[in-house]
N, C-alpha and C positions, 0 to 999 in steps of 0.2 A: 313851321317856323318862317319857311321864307314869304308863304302868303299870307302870315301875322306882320308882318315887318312890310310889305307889299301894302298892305290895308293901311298900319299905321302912318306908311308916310305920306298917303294918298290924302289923308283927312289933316294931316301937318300942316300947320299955319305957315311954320317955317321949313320947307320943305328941303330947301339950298341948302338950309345950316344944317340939320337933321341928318342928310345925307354926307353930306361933309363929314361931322363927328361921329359917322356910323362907319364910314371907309376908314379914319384914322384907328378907330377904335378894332376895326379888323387885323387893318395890319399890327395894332401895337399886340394882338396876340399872338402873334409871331417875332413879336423884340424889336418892331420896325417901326420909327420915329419919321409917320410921311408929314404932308401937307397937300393936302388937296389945293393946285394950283389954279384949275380951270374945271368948271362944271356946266357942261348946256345940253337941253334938248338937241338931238340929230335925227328928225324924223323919229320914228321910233323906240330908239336907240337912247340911253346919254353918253354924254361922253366926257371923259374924266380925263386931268390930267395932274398927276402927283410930282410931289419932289420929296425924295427917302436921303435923308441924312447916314450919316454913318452910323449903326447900333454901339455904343459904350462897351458892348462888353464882345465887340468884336477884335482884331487883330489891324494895326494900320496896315501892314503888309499883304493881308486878303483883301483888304476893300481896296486898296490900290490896283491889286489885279483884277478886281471885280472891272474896276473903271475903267484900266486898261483892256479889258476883254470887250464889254462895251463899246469902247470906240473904234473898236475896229468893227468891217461891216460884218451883218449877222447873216450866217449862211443858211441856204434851203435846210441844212441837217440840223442845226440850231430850232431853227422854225418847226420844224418836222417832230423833235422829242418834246414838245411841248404838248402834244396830241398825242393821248391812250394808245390812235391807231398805229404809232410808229416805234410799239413796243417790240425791240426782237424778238423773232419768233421765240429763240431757247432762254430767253427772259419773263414770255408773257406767263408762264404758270404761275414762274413767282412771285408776278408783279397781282396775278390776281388772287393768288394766295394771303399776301400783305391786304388788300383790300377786304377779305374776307376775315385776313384777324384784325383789323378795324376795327370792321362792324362788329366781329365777335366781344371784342374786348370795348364799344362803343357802350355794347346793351347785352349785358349776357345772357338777359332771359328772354329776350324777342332777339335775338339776331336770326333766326331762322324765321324770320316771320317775314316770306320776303315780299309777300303782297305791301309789306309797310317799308321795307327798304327799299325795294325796287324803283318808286319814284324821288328818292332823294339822288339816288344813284345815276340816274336820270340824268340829273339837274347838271351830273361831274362834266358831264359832255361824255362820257362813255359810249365806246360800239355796242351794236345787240351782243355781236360776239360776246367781247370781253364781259359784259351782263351776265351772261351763260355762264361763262367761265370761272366768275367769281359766285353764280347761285349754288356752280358744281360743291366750287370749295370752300363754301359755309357748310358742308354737311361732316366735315373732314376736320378735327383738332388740328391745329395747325401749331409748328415749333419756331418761334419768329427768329432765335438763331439761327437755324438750319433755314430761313428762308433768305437770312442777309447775306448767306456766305454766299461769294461768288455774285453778289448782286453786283451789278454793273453801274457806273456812282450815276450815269444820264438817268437811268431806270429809279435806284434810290430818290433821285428826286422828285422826279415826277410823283414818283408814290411817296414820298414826303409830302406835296402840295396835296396830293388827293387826301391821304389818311387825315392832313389837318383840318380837310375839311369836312369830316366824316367825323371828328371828333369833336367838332366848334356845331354840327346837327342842332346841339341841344343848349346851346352858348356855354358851354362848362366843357372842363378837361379832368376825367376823373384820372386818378393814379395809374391803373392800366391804360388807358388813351397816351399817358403822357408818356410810358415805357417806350411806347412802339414808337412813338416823335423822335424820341431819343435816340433809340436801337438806331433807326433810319439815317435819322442826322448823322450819327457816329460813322454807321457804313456807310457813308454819302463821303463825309469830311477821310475815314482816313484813304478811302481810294484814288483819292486826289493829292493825298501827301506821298 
């Protein structure tokens, strides 16, 4: 997918626009109303800059603390769980469990195919480690209850961003992809209430 989408913008007349309405279109699959602010070449690199409104079917009083959290400054431990590597030790099974009911529930009849996951998985920014860890536990049914309880809500998220993007693989969200969204969100949202 991603070197179909690579190709196609490479040959785009309109490459700026293209990319633009392919970032908003990301995020609005997650209920996020951005605007692609600034877009340029950086050497290699591009570089983006959005502005994310408030979602409608959010709470005023979450996105007020969202802003307030925001403006204050972001610490090395903020920075740090944004990266696989910074999963707690007595978190990381579970975190790579969730990743492996993902993919389970992504593709149910290839998810054990991992010469075909293994480069998507790649792509998460994942350790070898954590690779390992979750080729362990695709071999293993896994109970996505049993794997929220006691999930830690920095952990929850992290593996909310990855599963959604393990789920969005193939630009579709089927009915089990969306569970696990949910289950996540859920154990995310009430460990913080």
């Amino acid at each position: 997918m991603v070197t179909t989408q690579i190709r196609l913008l490479a040959k785009s007349k309109a490459t700026r626009a293209t990319l633009v309405t392919t970032i908003a279109r990301w995020l609005g699959f997650l209920g996020v109303q951005a605007k692609v602010t600034q877009l340029n070449a950086a050497g290699d690199k591009i570089k983006v800059s959005i502005t994310v409104g408030q979602p409608d079917s959010s709470e005023d009083s979450d996105w007020q603390q969202i802003l307030q959290n925001l403006s204050r400054n972001t610490s090395e431990t903020e920075e740090s769980l944004i990266n696989s590597a910074s999963i707690p030790a007595n978190q990381e099974t579970k975190y790579q469990r969730i990743l492996a009911y993902a993919i389970q529930m992504s593709n149910p009849n290839d998810a054990t195919d991992w010469e075909q996951i293994y480069p998507h998985l790649q792509l998460l920014g994942l350790e070898e480690s954590m690779l390992l860890g979750v080729k362990s536990a695709l071999k293993v049914p896994q109970s996505l209850d049993r794997l929220v309880k006691d999930l830690d809500a920095d952990v929850a998220a992290v593996a909310l961003s990855q599963t959604a993007s393990i789920a969005l693989l193939d630009r579709k969200v089927n009915a089990e992809e969306y569970q696990v969204l949910q289950t996540l969100l859920e154990a995310m949202v009430n460990k913080f209430q």
